[in-house]
C-alpha positions, 0 to 999 in steps of 0.5 A: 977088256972093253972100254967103259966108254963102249959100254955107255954107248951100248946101253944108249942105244938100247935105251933107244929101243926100249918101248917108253919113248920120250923117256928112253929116247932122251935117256937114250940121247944123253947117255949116248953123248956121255959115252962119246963124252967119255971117249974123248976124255980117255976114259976106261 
């Protein structure tokens, strides 16, 4: 099964990609970090 962690790194980057910028691009960021966060915390 896929790690939840690997799923809030997808969705990051597809914020990235979504054409409101300033606010998708920080949304983008910071979601990106909580999964990298999720990662090294072992998360699921």
């Amino acid at each position: 099964m896929v790690r939840a962690s690997t799923v809030v790194i997808l969705v990051g980057i597809a914020l990235l990609f979504v054409p409101v910028p300033p606010i998708a691009t920080i949304l983008g960021i910071l979601v990106i970090l909580l999964g990298v966060a999720l990662r090294f915390l072992g998360g699921r």
